[in-house]
C-alpha positions, 0 to 999 in steps of 0.5 A: 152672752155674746151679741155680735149681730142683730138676733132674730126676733121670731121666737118672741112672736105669738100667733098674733104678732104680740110679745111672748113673756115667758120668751123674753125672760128665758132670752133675757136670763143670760143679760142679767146673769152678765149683769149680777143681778136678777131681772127687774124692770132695770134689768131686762136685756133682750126682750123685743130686742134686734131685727128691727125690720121684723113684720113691717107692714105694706104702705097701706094702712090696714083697715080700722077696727075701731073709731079714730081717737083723733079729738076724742077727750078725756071723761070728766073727773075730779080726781085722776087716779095714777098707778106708777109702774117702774121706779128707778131714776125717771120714775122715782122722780116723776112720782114727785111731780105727780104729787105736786099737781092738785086733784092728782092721787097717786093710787099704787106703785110697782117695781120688782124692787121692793126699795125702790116700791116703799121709798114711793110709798112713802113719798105718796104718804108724806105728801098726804095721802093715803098709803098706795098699794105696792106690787112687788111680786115680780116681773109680772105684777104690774098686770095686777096693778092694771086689773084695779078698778080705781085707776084712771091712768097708768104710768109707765117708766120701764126699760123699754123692752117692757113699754109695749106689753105695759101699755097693751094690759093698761088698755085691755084694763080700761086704763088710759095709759102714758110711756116713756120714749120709745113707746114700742120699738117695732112697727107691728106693736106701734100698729098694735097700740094704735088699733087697741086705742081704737078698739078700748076707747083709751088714750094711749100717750107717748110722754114726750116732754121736750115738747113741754119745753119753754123754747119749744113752745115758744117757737109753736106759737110763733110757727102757727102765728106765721112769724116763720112764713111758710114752714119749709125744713126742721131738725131735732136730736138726741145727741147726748154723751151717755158713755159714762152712764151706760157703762155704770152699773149704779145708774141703769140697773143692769145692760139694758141700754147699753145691750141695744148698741148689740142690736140697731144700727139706727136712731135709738131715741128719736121722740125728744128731736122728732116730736116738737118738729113734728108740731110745729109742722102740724103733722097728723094735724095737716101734714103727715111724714111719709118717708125717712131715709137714714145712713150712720157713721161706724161704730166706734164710741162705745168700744173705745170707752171700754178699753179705756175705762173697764177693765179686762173681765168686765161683762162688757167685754161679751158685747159688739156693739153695732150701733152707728155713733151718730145717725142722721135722718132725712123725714120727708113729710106730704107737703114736702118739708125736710126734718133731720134727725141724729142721735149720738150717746157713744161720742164726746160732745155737749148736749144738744136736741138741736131744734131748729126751725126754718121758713120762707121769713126766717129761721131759729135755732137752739143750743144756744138759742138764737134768731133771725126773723124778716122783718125784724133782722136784715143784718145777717147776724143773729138775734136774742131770741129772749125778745120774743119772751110774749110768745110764750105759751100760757102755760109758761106764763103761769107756772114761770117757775116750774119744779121738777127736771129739765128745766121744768118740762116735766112738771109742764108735761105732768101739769097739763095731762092731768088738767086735761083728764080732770076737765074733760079735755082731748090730750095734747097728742095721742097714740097717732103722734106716738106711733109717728114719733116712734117709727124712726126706731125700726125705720132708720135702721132698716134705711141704713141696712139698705144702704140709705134706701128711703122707707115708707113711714106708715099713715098711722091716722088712716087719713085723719092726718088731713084734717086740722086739729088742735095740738099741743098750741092750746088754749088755756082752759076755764077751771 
């Protein structure tokens, strides 16, 4: 299979915009065969794959055809029943957070993989609870695991060319349902997920976990306190040397990854830079992004790695890859500020999300973090931004000392979203904040197509976005 440009997607299109199944698996059969291996969860190739500018849909919102979620909580229970559907590295590790949190039971697992299905089980029974269901009847089965009527919340944590019809069946299931970045990757299914939301009454969450991070939610608080002034320009990123890990076949089962270098050209994975930025600037709380404007560097990394370390005959050596090394981004929001976005997996250079935040009194940065604060600092030089350890959040208040990855933002994320199910509470962002933080994805490329021409982000709220609510700058709740 030879990518060797942006592959059309309207083979793949139903009569009612969704994803056809049986298309993708036909499409996607050559990617595995590359591969060695059968399809799976970590295997999928192609799916919603390329022309990112497919069905983008006029600047105007189309009418609504439910009632808004914005404020809408959860039901009240005592205990939230999760189905894990995907168990590689992000979900075989994720079910462990899951069964750290009290009042949590995890209900039933679903991988292709039937290894990877029972090393889950068998973590749910040492942890104490009873045996969960596994599914492991293929591609498919996950629609079984959704059909159950003693599930709450479905988990999602696939190659994201399943994202979108996972947390499409969860709803039409009346389950509320959390995906891993990107929750889709074209406008016509974010627009989908966001009216089926509306329509099913169920939470659909992009789960976003640098969000949960200590720094940034040190920084909300101290935005929303006014230690900032007023807000005037941010930045996030993915930049993250995953050259090795795409290429390694023991880590991603399959090309999945690495195939969609054949098929954007622009910001792959913007949620981790976009989604804290966006909450300290209220966006859909107050403030809306309305436009992105996005150009890219050449295509270089990946195929230079190649030569290096694969060796001639590799599968690898079928692909073109198109996708810019660093894109960089400019979303402009209603009230006028600036946040930058990049994202670059295909160059050597440490980790960075870079999040940075300015305003009319100062300014923070990250990696490392640092400050500079009126009337704090008057000396031109950074400061220790551990000195403002008292704007932590509660929830790094309570839990110091976290399990789980990422320096603890799993566990944070995982915590926080089953206490607001069990209590009753409206979710800390919801399929408006999904929607948003995703739309990079197809709009970037189509910018960088366009030379840089700005593009329309659409106003998934439908006007909510001008009413202030709460967000992730919560407030700690009465057990």
């Amino acid at each position: 299979m030879n990518d060797d440009a942006p592959q059309d997607l309207d083979p793949l299109n139903t009569d009612d915009g969704s994803l056809s199944r049986r298309s993708v698996l036909r499409t996607t059969a050559g990617a595995a065969g590359i591969a060695g291996v059968g399809l799976g969860f970590g295997t999928l190739g192609s799916g919603t794959a390329a022309a990112a500018e497919e069905n983008v849909p006029a600047a105007a919102s189309p009418a609504r055809k439910g009632a808004t979620m914005a404020g809408v909580p959860f039901d009240r229970r005592s205990t939230v029943r999760v189905g894990i559907v995907g168990l590689g590295n992000r979900g075989g590790s994720m079910i462990d957070l899951f069964l750290a949190v009290a009042g949590v039971r995890v209900v039933a697992v679903c991988d292709p993989v039937k290894d990877k299905a029972e090393r889950a089980a068998a973590k749910v029974t040492a942890a104490g609870q009873p045996t969960p269901a596994v599914y492991t009847n293929g591609e498919d089965d996950y629609e079984n695991l959704c059909k159950r009527g003693d599930i709450d919340f479905v988990y999602v944590a696939t190659p994201w060319d399943f994202h979108f019809e996972m947390a499409k069946t969860a709803m039409l299931n009346g389950k509320h349902v959390g995906v891993e970045c990107p929750v889709a990757l074209r406008l016509d299914q974010l627009w989908q997920l966001v009216d089926l939301s509306e329509r099913t009454r169920r939470h659909c969450m992009q789960l976003e976990n640098c969000c949960y991070g200590q720094n940034e939610m040190r920084v909300l608080r101290m935005a929303h306190a006014g230690l900032f002034g007023d807000l005037l320009h941010g930045a996030g990123a993915y930049n993250h040397d995953l050259r090795g890990l795409m290429f390694d076949p023991d880590y991603y089962e399959g090309p999945w990854r690495r195939l969609w270098h054949t098929r954007l050209r622009g910001d792959l994975y913007p949620n981790h830079g976009f989604g804290p930025v966006a909450n300290y600037m209220d966006v859909n709380r107050g403030d809306r992004a309305v436009s992105i404007t996005s150009v890219g560097s050449p295509s270089l990394g990946l195929a230079e790695y190649r030569e290096k370390h694969m060796p001639k005959g590799d599968p690898s050596w079928k692909e073109t890859y198109i996708e810019s090394d660093r894109t960089i981004s400019l979303v402009r929001t209603a009230k006028g500020r600036v946040i930058r976005l990049e994202h670059d997996v295909s160059t050597p250079h440490p980790y960075s999300r870079i999040n940075s935040l300015g305003g009319t009194k100062g300014v923070f940065e990250d990696y490392p973090a640092r400050i500079y604060l009126e009337p704090d600092h008057t000396d031109d030089q950074w400061a220790d931004f551990s000195a403002y350890a008292d704007w932590d959040h509660w929830l790094w208040k309570e839990h110091a000392d976290p399990p789980g990855g990422h320096g603890g933002m799993d566990y944070m994320l995982v915590f926080r979203l089953m206490q607001c199910m069990r209590l009753g509470l409206v979710p800390d962002f919801d399929v408006y904040d999904a929607a948003t933080w995703t739309a990079p994805v197809p709009l970037s490329h189509l910018s960088i197509k366009a030379g840089g021409a700005p593009q329309q982000i659409p106003d998934f709220t439908r006007g909510e976005w001008r009413k202030a609510r709460p967000g992730m700058d919560s407030q700690q709740p009465d057990e």
